[in-house]
TORBA-731720 format. One record per residue (C-alpha): residue number from 1; residue in three letters; x, y, z. Coordinates in nm, 4 decimals. Each point is the difference from the previous one (the first is absolute). Layout:
// TORBA-731720
<resi=NUM	resn=ALA	xx=X	yy=Y	zz=Z>;
...
//
This chain:
// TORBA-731720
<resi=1	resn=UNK	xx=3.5698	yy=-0.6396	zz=0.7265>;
<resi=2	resn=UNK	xx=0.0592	yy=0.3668	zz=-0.1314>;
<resi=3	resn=UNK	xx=-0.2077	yy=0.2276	zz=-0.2250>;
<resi=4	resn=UNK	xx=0.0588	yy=0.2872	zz=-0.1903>;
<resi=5	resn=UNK	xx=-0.2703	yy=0.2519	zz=0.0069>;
<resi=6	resn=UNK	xx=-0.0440	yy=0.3048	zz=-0.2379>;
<resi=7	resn=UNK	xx=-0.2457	yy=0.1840	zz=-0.2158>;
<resi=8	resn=UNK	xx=-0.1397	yy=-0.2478	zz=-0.3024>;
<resi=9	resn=UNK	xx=0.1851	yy=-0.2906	zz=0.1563>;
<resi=10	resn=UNK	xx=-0.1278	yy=-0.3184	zz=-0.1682>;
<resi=11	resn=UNK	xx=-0.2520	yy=-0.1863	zz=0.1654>;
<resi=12	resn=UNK	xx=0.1529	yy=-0.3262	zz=0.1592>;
<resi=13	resn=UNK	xx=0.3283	yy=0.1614	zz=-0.0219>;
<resi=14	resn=UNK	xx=0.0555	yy=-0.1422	zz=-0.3668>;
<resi=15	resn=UNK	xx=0.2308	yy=-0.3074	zz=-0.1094>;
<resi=16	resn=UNK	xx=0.3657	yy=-0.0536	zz=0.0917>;
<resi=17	resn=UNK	xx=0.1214	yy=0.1136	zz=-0.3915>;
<resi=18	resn=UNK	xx=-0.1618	yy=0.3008	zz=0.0218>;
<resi=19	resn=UNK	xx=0.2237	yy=0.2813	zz=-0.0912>;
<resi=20	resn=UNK	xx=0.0015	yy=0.3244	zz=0.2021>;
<resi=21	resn=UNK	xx=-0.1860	yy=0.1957	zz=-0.3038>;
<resi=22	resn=UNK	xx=-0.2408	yy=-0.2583	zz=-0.0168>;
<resi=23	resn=UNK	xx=-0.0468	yy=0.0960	zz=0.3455>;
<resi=24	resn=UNK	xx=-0.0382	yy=0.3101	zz=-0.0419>;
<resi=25	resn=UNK	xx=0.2546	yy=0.1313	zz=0.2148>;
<resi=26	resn=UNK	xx=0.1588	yy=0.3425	zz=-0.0783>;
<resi=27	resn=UNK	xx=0.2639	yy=0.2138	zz=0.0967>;
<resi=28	resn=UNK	xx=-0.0693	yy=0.2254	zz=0.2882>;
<resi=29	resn=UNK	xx=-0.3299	yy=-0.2454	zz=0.1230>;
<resi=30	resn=UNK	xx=-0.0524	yy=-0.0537	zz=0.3493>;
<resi=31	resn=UNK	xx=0.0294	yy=-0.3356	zz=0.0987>;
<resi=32	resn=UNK	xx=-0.1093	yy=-0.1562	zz=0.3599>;
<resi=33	resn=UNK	xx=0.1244	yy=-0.3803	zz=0.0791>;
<resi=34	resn=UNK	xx=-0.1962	yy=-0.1745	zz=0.2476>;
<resi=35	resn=UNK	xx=0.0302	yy=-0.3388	zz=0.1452>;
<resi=36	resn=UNK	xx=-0.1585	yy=-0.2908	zz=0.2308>;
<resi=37	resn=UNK	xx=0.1275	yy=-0.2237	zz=0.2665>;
<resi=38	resn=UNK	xx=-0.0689	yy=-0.3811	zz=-0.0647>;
<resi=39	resn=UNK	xx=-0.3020	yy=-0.0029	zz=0.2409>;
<resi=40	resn=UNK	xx=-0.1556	yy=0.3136	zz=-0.1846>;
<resi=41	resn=UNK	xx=0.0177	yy=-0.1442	zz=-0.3484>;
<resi=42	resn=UNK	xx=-0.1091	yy=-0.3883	zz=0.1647>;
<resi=43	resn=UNK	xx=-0.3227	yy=0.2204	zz=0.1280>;
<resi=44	resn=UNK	xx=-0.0756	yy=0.1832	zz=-0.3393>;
<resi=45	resn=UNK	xx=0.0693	yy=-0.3060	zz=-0.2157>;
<resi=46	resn=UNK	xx=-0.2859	yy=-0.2059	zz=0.2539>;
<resi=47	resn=UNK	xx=-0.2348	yy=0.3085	zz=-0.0192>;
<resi=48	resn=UNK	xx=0.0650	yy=0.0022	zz=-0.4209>;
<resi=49	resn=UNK	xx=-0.0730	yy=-0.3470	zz=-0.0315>;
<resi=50	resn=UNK	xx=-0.3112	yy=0.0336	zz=0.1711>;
<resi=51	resn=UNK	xx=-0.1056	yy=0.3103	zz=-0.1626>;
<resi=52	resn=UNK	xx=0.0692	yy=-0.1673	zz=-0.3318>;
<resi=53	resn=UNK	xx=-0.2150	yy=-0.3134	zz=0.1135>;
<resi=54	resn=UNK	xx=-0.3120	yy=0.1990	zz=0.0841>;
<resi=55	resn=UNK	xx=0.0034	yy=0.2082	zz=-0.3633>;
<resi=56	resn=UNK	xx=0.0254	yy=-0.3432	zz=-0.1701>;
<resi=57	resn=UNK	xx=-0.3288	yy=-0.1139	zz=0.1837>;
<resi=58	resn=UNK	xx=-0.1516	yy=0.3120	zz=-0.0524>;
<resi=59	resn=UNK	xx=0.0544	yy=0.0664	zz=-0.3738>;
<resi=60	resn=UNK	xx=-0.0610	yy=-0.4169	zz=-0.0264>;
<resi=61	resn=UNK	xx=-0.3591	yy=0.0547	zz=0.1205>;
<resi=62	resn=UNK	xx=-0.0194	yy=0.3376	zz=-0.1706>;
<resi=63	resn=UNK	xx=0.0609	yy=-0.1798	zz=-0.3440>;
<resi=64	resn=UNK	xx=-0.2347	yy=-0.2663	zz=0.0717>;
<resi=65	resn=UNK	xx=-0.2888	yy=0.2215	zz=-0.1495>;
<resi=66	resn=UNK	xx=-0.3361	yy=0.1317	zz=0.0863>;
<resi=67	resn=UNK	xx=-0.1340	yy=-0.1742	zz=0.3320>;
<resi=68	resn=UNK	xx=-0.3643	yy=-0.1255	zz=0.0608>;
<resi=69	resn=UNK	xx=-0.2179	yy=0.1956	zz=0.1982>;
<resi=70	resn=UNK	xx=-0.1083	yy=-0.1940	zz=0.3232>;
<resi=71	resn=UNK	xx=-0.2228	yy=0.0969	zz=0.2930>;
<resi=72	resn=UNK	xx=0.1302	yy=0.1791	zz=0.2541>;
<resi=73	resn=UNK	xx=-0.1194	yy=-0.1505	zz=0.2655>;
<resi=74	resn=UNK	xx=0.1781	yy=0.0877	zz=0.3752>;
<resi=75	resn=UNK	xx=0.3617	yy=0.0738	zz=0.0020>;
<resi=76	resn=UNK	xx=0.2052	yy=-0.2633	zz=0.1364>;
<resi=77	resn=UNK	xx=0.2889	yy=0.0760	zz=0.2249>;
<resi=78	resn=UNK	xx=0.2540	yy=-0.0249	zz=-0.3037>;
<resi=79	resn=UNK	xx=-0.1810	yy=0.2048	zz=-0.1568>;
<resi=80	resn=UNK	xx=0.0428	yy=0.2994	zz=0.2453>;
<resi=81	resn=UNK	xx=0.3470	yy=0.1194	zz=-0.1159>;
<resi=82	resn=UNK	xx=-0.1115	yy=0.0533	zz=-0.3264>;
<resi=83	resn=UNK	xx=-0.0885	yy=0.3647	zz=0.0729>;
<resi=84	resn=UNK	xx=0.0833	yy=0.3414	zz=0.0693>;
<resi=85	resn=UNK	xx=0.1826	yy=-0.0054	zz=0.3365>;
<resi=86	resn=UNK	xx=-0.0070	yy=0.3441	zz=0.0574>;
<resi=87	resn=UNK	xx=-0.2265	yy=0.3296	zz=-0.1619>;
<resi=88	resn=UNK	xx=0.0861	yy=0.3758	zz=0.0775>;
<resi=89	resn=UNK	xx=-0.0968	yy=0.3021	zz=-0.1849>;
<resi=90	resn=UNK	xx=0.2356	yy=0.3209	zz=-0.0019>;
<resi=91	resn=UNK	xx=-0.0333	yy=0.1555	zz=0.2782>;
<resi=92	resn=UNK	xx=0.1243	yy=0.3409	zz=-0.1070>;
<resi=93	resn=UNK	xx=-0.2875	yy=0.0204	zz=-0.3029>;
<resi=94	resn=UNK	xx=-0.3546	yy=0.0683	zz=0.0490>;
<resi=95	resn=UNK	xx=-0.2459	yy=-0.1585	zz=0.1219>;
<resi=96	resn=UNK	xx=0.1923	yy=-0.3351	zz=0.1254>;
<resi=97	resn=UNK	xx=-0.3013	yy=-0.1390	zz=0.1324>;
<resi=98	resn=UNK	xx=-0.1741	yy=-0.0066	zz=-0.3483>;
<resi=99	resn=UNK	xx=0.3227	yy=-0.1353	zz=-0.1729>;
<resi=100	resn=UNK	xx=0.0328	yy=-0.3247	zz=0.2729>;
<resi=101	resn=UNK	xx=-0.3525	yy=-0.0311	zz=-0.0860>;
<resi=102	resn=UNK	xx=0.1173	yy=-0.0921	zz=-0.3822>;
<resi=103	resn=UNK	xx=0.3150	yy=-0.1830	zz=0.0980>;
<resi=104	resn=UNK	xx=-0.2466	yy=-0.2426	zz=0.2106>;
<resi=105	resn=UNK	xx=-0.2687	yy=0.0063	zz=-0.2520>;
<resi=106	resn=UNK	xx=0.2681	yy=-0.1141	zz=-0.2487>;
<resi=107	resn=UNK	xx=0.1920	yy=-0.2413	zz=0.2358>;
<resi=108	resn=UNK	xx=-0.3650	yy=-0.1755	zz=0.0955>;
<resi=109	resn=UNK	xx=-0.1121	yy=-0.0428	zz=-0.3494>;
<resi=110	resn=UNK	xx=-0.1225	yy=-0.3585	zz=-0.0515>;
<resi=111	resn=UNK	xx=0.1419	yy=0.0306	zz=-0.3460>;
<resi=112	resn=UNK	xx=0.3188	yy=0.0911	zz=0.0692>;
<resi=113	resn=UNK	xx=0.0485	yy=-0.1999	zz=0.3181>;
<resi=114	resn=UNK	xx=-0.1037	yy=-0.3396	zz=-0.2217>;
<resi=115	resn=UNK	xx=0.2829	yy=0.0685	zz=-0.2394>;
<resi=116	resn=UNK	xx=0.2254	yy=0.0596	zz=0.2929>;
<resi=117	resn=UNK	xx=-0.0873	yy=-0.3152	zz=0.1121>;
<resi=118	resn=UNK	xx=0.0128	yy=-0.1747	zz=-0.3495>;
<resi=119	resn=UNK	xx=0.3652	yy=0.1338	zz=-0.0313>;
<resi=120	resn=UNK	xx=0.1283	yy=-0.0271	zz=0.3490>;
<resi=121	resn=UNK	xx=0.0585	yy=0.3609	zz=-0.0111>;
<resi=122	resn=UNK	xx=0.1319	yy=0.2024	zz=0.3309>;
<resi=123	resn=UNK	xx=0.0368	yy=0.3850	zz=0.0266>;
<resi=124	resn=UNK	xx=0.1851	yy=0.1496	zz=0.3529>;
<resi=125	resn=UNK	xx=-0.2292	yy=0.3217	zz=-0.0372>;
<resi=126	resn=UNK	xx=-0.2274	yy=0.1428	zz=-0.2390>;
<resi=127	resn=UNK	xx=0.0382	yy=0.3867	zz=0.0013>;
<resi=128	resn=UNK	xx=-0.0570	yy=0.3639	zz=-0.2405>;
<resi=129	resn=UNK	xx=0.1799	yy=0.1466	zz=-0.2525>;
<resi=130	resn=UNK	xx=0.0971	yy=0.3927	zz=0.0701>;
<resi=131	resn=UNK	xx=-0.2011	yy=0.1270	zz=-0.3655>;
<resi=132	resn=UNK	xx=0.1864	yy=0.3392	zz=0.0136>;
<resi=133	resn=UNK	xx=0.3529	yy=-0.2193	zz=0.1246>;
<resi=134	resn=UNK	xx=-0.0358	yy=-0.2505	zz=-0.2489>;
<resi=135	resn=UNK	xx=-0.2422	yy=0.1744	zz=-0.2928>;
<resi=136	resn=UNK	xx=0.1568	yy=-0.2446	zz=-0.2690>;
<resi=137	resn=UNK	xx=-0.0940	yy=-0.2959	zz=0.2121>;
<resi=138	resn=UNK	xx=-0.3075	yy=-0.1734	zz=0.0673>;
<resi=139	resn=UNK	xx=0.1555	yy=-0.3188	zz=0.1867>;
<resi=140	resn=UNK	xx=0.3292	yy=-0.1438	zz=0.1507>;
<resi=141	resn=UNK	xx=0.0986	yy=-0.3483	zz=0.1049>;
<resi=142	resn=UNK	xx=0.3045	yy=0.0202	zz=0.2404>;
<resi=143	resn=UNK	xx=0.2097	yy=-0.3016	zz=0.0743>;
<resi=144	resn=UNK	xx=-0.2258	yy=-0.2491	zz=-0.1494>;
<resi=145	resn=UNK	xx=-0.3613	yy=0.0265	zz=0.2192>;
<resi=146	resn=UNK	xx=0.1856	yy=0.1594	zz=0.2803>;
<resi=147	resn=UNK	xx=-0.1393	yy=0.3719	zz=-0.0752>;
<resi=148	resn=UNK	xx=-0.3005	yy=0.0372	zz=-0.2381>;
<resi=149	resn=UNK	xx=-0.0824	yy=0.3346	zz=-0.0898>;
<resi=150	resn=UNK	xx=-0.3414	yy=0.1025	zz=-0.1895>;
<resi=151	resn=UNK	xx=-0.1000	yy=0.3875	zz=-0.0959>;
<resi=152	resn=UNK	xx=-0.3518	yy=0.0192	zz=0.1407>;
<resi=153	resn=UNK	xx=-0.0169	yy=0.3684	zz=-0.0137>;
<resi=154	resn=UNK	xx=-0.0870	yy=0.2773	zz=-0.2266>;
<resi=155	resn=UNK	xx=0.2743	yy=0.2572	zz=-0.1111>;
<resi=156	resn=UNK	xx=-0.1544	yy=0.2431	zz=0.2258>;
<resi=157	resn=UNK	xx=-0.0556	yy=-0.1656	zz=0.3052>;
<resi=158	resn=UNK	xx=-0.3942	yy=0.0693	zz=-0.0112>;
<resi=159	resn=UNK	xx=-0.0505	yy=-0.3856	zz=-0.1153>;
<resi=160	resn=UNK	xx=0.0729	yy=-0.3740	zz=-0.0395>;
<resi=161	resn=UNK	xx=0.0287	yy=-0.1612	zz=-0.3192>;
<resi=162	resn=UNK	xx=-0.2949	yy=-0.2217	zz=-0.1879>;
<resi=163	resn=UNK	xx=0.0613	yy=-0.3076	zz=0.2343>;
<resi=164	resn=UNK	xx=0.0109	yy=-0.2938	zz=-0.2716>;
<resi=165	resn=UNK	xx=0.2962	yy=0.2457	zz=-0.1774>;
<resi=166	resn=UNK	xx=0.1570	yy=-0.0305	zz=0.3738>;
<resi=167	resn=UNK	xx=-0.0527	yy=-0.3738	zz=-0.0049>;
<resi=168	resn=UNK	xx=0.1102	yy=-0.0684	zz=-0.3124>;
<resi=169	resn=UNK	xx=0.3629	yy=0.1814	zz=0.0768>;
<resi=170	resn=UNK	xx=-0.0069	yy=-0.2276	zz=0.2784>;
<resi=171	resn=UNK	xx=-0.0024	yy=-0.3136	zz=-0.1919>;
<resi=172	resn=UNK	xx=0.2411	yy=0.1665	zz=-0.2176>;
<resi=173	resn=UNK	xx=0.2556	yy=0.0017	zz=0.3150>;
<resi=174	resn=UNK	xx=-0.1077	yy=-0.3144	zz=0.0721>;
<resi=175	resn=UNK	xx=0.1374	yy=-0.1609	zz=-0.3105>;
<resi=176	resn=UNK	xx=0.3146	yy=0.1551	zz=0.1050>;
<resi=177	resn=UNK	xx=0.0537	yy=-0.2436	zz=0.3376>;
<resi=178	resn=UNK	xx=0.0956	yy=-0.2187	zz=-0.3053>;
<resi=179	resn=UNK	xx=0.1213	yy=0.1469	zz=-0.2780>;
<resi=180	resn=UNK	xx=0.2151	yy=0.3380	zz=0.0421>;
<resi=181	resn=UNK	xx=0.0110	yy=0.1522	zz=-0.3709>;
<resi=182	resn=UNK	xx=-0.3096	yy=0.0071	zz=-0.2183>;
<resi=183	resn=UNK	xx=0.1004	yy=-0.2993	zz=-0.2651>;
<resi=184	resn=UNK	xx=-0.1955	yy=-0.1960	zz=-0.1171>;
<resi=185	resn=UNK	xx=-0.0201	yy=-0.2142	zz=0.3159>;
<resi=186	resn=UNK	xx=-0.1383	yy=0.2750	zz=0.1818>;
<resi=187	resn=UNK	xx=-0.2414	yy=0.1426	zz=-0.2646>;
<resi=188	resn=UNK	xx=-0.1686	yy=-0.4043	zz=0.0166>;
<resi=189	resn=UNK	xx=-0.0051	yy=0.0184	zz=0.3752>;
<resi=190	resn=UNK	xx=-0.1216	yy=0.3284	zz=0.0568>;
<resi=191	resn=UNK	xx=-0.2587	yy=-0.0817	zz=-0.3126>;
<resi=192	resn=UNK	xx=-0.1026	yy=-0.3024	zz=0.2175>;
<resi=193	resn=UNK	xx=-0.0662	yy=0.1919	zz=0.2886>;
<resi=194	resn=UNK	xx=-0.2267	yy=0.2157	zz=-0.1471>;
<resi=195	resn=UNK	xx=-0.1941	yy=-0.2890	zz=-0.1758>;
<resi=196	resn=UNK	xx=-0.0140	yy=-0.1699	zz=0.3115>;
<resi=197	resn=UNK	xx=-0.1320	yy=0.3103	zz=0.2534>;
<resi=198	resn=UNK	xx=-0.2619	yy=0.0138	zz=-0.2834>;
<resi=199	resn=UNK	xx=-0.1057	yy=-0.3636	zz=-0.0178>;
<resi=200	resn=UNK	xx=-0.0301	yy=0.0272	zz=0.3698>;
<resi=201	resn=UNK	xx=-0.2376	yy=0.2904	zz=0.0311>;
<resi=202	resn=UNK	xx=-0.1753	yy=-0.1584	zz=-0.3295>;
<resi=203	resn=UNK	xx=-0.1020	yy=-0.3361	zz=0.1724>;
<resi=204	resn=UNK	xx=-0.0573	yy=0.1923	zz=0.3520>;
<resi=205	resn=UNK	xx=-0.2707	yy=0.1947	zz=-0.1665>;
<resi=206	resn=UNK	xx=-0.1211	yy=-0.3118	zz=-0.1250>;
<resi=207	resn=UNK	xx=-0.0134	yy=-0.1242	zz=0.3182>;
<resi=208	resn=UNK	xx=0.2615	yy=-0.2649	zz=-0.0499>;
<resi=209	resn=UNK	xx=0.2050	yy=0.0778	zz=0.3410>;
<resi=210	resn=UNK	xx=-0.1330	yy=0.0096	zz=0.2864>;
<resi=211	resn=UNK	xx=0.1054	yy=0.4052	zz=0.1017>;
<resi=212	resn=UNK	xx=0.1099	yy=0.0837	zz=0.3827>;
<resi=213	resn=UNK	xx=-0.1474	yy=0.3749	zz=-0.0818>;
<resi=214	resn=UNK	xx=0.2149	yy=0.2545	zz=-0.1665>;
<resi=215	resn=UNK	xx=-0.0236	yy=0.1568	zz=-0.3911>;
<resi=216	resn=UNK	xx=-0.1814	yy=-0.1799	zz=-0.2301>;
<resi=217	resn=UNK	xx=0.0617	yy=0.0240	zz=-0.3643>;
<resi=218	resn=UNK	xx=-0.1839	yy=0.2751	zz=-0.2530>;
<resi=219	resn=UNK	xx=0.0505	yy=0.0756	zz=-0.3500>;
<resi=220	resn=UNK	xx=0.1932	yy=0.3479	zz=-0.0597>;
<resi=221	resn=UNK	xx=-0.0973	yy=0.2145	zz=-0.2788>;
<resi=222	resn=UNK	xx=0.2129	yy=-0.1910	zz=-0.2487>;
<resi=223	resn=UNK	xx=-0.1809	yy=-0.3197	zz=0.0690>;
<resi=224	resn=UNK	xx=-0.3156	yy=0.1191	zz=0.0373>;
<resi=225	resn=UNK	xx=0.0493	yy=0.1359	zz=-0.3812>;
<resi=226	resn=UNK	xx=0.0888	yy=-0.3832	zz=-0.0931>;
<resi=227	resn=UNK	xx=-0.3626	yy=-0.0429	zz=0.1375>;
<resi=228	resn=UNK	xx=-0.1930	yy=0.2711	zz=-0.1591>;
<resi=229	resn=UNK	xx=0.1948	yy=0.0666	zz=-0.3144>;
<resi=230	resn=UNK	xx=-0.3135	yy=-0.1847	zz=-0.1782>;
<resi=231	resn=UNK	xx=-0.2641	yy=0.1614	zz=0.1191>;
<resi=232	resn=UNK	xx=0.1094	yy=0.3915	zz=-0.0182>;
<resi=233	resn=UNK	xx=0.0160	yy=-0.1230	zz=-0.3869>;
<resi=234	resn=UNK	xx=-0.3897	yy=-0.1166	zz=-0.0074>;
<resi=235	resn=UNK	xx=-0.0719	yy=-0.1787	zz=-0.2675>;
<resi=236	resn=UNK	xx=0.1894	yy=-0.3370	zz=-0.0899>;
<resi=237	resn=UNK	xx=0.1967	yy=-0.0097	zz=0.2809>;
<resi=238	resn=UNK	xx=-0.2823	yy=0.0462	zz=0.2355>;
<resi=239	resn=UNK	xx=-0.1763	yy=-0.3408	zz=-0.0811>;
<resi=240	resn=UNK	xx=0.3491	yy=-0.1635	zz=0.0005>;
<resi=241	resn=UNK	xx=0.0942	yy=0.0848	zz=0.3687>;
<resi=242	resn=UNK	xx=-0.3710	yy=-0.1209	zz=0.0931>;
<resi=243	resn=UNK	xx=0.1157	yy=-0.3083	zz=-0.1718>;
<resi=244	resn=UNK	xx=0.3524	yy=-0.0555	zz=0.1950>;
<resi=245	resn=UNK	xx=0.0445	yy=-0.2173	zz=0.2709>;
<resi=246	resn=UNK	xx=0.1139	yy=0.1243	zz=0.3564>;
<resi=247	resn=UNK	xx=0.3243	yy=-0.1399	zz=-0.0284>;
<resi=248	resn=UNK	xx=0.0404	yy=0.1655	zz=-0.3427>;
<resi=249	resn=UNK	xx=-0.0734	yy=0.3102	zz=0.1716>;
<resi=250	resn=UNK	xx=0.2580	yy=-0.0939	zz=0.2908>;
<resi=251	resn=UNK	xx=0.2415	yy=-0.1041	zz=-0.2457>;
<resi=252	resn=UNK	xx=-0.0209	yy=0.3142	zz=-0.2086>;
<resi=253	resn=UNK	xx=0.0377	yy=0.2147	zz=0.3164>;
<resi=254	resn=UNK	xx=0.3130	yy=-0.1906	zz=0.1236>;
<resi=255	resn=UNK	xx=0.2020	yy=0.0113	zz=-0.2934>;
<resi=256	resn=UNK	xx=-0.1280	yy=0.3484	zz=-0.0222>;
<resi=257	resn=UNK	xx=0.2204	yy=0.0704	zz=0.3231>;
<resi=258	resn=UNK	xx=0.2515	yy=-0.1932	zz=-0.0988>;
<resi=259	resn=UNK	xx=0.0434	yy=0.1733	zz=-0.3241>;
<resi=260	resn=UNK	xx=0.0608	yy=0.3449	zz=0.2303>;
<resi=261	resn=UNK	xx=0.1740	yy=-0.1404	zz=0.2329>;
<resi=262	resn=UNK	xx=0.2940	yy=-0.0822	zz=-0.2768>;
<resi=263	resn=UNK	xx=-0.0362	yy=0.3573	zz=-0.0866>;
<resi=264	resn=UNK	xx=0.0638	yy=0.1183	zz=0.2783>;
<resi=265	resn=UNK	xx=0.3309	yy=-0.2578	zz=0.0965>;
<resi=266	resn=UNK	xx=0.1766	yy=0.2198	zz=-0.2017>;
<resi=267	resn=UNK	xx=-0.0717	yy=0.3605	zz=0.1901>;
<resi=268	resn=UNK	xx=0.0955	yy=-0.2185	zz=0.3318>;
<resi=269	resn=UNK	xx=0.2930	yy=-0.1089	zz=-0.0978>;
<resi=270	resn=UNK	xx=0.0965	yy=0.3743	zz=-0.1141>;
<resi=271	resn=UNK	xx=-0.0866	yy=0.1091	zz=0.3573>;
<resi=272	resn=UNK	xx=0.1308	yy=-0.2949	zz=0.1829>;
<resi=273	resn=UNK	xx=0.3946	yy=0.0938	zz=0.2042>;
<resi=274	resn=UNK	xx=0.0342	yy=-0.3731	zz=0.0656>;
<resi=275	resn=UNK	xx=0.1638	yy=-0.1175	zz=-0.2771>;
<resi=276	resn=UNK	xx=0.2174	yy=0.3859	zz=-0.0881>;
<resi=277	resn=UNK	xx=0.2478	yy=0.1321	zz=0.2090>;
<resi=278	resn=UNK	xx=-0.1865	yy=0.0309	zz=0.2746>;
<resi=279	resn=UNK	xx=-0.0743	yy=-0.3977	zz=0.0933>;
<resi=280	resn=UNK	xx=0.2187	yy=-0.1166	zz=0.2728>;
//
C-alpha cells in the first residue's frame, strides 16, 4: 500500500527481485513515498478494473476489421452519446466566431459522426490547438476522448486550415480513444477510419444514404488526377477512360485517396502530442 516515486521509476513499480540499480536509484536522488488507506486503494482497484474492461471491448471491436457502410437513417436515442459533448474555440485568438464555425462544421460531419457511431466513440469537448503554443503539434488526445484538440488555424492567424487536412487529424485523435501509442494497432484503426469516412461520402454521393443536409463528398485535386490522368495524355488513354465503367472510375478515385491518405499517416503521427510526452 506504499509507492516509491522518483525520476525514471519503472512503470508498475517493477518485480519484488529487482535490485536497487535495476531500479535505477542513485545516490543523492530524491525520493517521495506515498501511500493509500484501504478504502482508497478498494476505490482505484474498482475504477482499474473497469477501465481495463472498457479498453478490452474497445480494441475487441477495433480488431474486428473494416465495418460495412449502412444508411444512416435517424439517430436513435443510444446513439446520442456518441458525439462531441461540448465545442469551444480559443477565446483569446482571432476571430473565435470563425474558428466555432469549423469546430461545428467538423463535429456535424455526417462522415465523421457515422464512424463515431460505428465505434461507440465519445469526446467531453472538441476544441483548438494554440499554432504559435504548440507549432510542433497539429492534434492532442487528452485522457482518452476527454479533451480533443485539432490545429484549424494558419501560423499567422489570418486563416484556417484546408478542412479535409482538419478532418483527417481528427480521425487521427480518434483512433487514439483506443489505442494510445501509434503501433500497429493504431496505424489499422486509424487506417480504418479513414477508409471508412471515405466509403461514406463515396456511397452518399451515390446517393446510397439518405443525407439529413450537411457536406457532401467531392474529389480533391489528387483524385480528380486519378480521373483525368488519361485524358491530359490524349491518345491511347483517351479511348480507354471512354471505355471504363463508372465504378472503375469510382474505384480508381477511392483508392486514389486512400493511397494519400497512408502518406500522409505518417506526417500525423509526427505532429500528433498524444502518444509523446505530452498525452495524459
Amino acid at each position: 500500500m506504499q509507492k516509491l516515486l522518483y525520476k525514471n521509476s519503472p512503470k508498475g513499480g517493477g518485480s519484488p527481485e529487482m535490485s536497487l540499480r535495476d531500479a535505477g536509484l542513485k545516490d543523492g536522488m530524491k525520493i517521495q513515498m506515498v501511500g493509500s488507506t484501504l478504502q482508497e486503494l478498494g476505490g482505484l482497484q474498482a475504477k482499474e478494473a473497469e477501465e481495463r474492461k472498457r479498453d478490452r471491448i474497445l480494441r475487441e471491436r477495433a480488431l474486428k476489421g473494416p465495418t460495412k457502410v449502412r444508411s444512416t437513417g435517424l439517430a436513435t436515442s443510444s446513439d446520442l452519446s456518441y458525439r462531441f459533448h461540448k465545442i469551444a474555440p480559443l477565446p483569446h485568438l482571432p476571430n473565435p466566431d470563425s474558428a466555432m464555425t469549423v469546430l461545428q462544421r467538423l463535429a456535424n460531419d455526417k462522415a465523421i459522426q457515422h464512424v463515431m457511431r460505428e465505434h461507440k466513440f465519445t469526446v467531453g469537448m472538441l476544441t483548438e490547438l494554440d499554432p504559435r503554443e504548440r507549432p510542433d503539434l497539429l492534434g492532442l488526445n487528452e485522457n482518452h476522448g476527454q479533451t480533443i484538440k485539432v490545429r484549424i488555424r494558419t501560423d499567422s492567424y489570418d486563416g484556417f486550415r484546408v478542412y479535409s487536412e482538419s478532418r483527417r487529424t481528427l480521425c487521427h485523435e480518434l483512433a487514439h480513444n483506443v489505442f494510445g501509442p501509434h503501433d500497429e494497432n493504431f496505424k489499422r484503426l486509424n487506417s480504418q477510419l479513414n477508409r471508412e469516412v471515405a466509403e461514406f461520402e463515396r456511397a452518399a454521393k451515390e446517393g446510397t444514404h439518405r443525407l439529413l443536409g450537411g457536406d457532401v463528398y467531392e474529389p480533391d485535386e489528387a483524385e480528380a488526377l486519378a480521373l483525368t490522368s488519361h485524358v491530359l495524355g490524349g491518345g491511347e488513354g483517351s479511348s480507354n477512360l471512354e471505355l471504363d465503367s463508372v465504378d472503375e472510375r469510382r474505384r480508381r478515385a477511392l483508392e486514389a485517396a486512400l493511397g494519400r491518405l497512408k502518406r500522409q499517416e505518417q506526417e500525423l503521427e509526427d505532429s500528433c502530442g498524444t502518444a509523446g510526452s505530452a498525452a495524459q
